[in-house]
C-alpha positions in Angstrom: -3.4 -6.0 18.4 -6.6 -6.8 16.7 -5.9 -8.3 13.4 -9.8 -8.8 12.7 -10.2 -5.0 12.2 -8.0 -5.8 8.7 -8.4 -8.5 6.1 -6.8 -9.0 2.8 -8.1 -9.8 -0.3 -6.7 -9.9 -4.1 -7.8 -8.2 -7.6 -6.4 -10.5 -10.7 -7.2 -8.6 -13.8 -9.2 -11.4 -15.6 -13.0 -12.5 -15.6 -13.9 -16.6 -16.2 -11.9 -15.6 -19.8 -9.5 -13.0 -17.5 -9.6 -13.1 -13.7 -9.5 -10.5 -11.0 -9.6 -10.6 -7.7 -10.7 -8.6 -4.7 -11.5 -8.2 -1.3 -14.8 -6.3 1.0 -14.5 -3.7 -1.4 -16.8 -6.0 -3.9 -20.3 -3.8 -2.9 -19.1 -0.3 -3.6 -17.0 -1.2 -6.4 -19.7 -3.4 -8.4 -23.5 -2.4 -7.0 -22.6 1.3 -5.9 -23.4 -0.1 -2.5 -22.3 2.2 0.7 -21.0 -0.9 2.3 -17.1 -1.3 2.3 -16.3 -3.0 5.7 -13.7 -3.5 7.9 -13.9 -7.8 8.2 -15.0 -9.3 10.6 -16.8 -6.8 12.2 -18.6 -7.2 16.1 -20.9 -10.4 16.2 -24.1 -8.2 15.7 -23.0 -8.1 12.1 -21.9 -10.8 9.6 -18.6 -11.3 8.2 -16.7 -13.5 5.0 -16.4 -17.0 6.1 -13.3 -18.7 4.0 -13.0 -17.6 0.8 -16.0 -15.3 -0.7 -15.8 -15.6 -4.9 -18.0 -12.7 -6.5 -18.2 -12.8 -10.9 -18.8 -9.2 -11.3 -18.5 -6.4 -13.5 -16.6 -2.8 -12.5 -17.9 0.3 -13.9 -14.7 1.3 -16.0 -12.5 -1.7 -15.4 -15.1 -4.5 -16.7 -15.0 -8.0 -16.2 -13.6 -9.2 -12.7 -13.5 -12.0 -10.4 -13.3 -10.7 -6.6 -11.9 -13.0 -3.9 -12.2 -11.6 -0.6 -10.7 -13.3 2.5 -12.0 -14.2 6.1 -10.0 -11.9 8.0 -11.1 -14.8 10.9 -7.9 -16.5 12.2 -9.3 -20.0 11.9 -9.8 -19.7 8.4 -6.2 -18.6 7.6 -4.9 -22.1 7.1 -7.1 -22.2 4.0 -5.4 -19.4 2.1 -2.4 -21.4 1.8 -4.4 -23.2 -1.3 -5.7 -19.6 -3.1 -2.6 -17.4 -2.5 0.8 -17.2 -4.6 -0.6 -16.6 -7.7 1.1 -12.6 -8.8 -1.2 -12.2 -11.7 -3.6 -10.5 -9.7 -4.1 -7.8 -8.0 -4.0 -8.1 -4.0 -5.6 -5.3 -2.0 -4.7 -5.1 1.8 -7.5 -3.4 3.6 -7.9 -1.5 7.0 -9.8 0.4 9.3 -7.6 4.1 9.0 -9.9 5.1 12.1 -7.9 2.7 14.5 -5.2 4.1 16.3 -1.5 4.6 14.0 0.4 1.8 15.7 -3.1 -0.2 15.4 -3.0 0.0 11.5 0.5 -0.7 11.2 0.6 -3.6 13.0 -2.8 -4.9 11.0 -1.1 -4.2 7.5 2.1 -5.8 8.2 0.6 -8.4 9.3 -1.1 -9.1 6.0 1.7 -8.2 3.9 4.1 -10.4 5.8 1.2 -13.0 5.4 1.5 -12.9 1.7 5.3 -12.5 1.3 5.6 -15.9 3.6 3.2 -17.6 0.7 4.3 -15.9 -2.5 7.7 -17.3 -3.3 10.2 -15.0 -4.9 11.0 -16.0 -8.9 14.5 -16.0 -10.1 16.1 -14.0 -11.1 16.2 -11.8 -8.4 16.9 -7.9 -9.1 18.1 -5.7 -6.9 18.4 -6.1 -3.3 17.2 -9.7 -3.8 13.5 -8.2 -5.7 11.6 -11.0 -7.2 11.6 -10.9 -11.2 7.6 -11.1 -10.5 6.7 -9.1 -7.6 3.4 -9.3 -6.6 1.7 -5.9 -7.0 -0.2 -4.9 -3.7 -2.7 -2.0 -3.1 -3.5 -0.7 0.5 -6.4 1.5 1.0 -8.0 2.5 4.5 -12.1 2.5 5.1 -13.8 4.5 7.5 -11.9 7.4 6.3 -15.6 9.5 7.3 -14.9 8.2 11.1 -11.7 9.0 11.3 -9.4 12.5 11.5 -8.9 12.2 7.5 -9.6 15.4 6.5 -11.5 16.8 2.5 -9.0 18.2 -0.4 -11.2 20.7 -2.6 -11.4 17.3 -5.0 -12.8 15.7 -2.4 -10.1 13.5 -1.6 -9.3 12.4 1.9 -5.9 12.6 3.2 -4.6 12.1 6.9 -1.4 12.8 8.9 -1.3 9.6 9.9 -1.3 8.3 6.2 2.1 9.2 5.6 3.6 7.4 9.0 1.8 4.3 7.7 3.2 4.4 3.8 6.7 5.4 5.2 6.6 2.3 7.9 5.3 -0.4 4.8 7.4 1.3 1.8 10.6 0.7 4.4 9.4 -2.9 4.9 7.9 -4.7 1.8 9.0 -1.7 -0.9 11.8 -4.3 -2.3 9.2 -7.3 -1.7 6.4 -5.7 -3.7 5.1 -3.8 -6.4 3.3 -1.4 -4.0 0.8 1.1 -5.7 2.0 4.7 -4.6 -1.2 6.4 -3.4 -2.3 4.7 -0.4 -6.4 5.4 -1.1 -8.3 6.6 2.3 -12.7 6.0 1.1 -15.5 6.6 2.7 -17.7 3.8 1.2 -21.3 5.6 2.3 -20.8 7.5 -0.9 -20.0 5.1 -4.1 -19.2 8.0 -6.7 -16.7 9.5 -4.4 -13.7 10.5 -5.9 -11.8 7.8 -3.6 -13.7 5.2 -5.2 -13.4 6.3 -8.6 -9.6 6.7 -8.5 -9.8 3.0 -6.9 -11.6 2.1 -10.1 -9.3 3.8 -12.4 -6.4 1.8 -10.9 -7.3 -1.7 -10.8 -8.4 -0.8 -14.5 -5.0 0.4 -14.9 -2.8 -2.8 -13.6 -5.5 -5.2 -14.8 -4.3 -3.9 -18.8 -1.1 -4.2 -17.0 -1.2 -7.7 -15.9 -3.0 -8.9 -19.0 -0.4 -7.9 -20.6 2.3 -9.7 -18.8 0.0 -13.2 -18.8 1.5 -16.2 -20.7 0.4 -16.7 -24.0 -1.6 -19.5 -25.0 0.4 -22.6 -25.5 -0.5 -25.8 -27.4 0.0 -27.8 -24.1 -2.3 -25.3 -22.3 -5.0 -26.1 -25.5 -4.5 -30.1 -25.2 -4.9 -30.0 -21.3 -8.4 -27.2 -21.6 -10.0 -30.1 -24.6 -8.9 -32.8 -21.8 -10.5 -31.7 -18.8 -13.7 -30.6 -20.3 -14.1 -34.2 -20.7 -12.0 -35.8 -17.9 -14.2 -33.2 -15.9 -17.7 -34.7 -16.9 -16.6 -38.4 -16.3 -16.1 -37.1 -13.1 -19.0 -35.5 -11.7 -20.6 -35.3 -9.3 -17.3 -34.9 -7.6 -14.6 -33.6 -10.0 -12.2 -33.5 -7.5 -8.9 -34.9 -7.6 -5.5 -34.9 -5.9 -2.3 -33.6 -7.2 -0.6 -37.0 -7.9 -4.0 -37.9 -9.9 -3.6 -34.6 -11.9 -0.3 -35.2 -13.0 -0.9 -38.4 -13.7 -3.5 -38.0 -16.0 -2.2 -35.6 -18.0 1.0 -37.4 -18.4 -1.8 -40.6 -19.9 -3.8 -38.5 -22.1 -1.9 -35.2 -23.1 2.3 -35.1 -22.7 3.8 -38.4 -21.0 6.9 -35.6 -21.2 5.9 -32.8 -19.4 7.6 -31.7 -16.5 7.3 -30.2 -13.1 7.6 -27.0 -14.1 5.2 -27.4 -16.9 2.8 -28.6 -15.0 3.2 -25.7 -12.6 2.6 -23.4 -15.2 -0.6 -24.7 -16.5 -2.4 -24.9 -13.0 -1.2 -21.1 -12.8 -3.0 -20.5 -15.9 -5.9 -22.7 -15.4 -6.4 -20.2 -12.6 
């Protein structure tokens, strides 16, 4: 099973003010470019290495932040420090010109991937469903190379399309928010209609998700006035560990503040 044909990447619906995240789909979705690639491709061609961060702005969604993932196995220890936030958008992306079983195996992958590294938050619903799933798009490239065949709107849909949603809906349905239409593109034409429903929905859950973000807090004000300072008395290297962090802020902003607290802000410092 070749796992490099597939790579993940997130959407979160906010810009340096918001955030969103992304994957390869970056080009097509930003520039109108006709690349939307299947990472990492053969060695004649380049692919992400670690973590690619693109500030960009969507035609009909805005503002976003795309984070693409290596889908290169020796980077994958590395994601361990960017995934688990949910207020994002996480988009699971493979080649739906591979083989059924092929696909399957590739998208599993990933979504087991991210269900090991986003823990569930009490309390759970039904069937043990996290209070904040993490919402999860899937959408196959190559859709032009493959048997996928033209709707008169232009859409692609495949046979095979359904076996794959049926396989993941039965798997990671009661993990995830999981966005019903599983989106087959051809990314040599920008202004398809693939792409522009894929606009339309990360526009869609990005209003969601700002909606669901944590409000401001005092605290969150005290510790953003802090490290703008703390920040500059540290360059050229404003790096520090965990233990420092907490530290700090417990010298300068809340000698109080718990854990959890401090949890939440570097989720919303994010």
């Amino acid at each position: 099973m070749g796992r490099k044909g597939s790579w993940h990447s997130h959407i979160s619906p906010y810009s340096r003010e918001d955030e969103v995240a992304a994957g390869g789909i970056s080009r097509s979705l930003s520039k109108g470019s006709t690349e939307l690639e299947s990472l990492p491709p053969s060695a004649l061609h380049p692919y992400t290495k670690g973590v690619d961060v693109t500030q960009t702005n969507i035609s009909g969604a805005g503002e976003v932040s795309l984070w693409e993932f290596s889908g290169e196995e020796s980077y994958y220890s590395l994601f361990d420090h960017f995934i688990g936030n949910t207020h994002c958008i996480h988009v699971v992306v493979y080649n739906c010109a591979d083989p059924i079983q092929t696909q399957i195996q590739q998208t599993q992958f990933w979504l087991t991937f991210l269900q090991s590294r986003i823990p569930p938050v009490e309390p759970l619903g039904d069937e043990g469903k996290s209070h904040k799933p993490a919402y999860v798009m899937l959408i196959g490239t190559h859709a032009d190379q493959s048997h996928a065949r033209k709707n008169s709107a232009g859409e692609f849909s495949s046979p095979t399309q359904g076996v794959l949603k049926e396989k993941i809906m039965e798997r990671f349905g009661r993990i995830f928010n999981l966005e019903e239409s599983f989106l087959l593109l051809d990314a040599n034409l920008p202004s398809s209609p693939g792409i522009k429903a894929l606009k339309a929905t990360i526009n869609t859950r990005k209003q969601n998700i700002i909606e669901g973000l944590p409000r401001l807090t005092q605290f969150l004000e005290s510790v953003l006035t802090e490290m703008a300072d703390w920040r500059q008395a540290l360059n050229p290297f404003p790096v520090v560990t965990w233990t420092q962090f907490i530290a700090h802020l417990h010298d300068t902003v809340n000698p109080l503040a718990g854990d959890e607290h401090l949890k939440e802000i570097i989720q919303q410092l994010r």
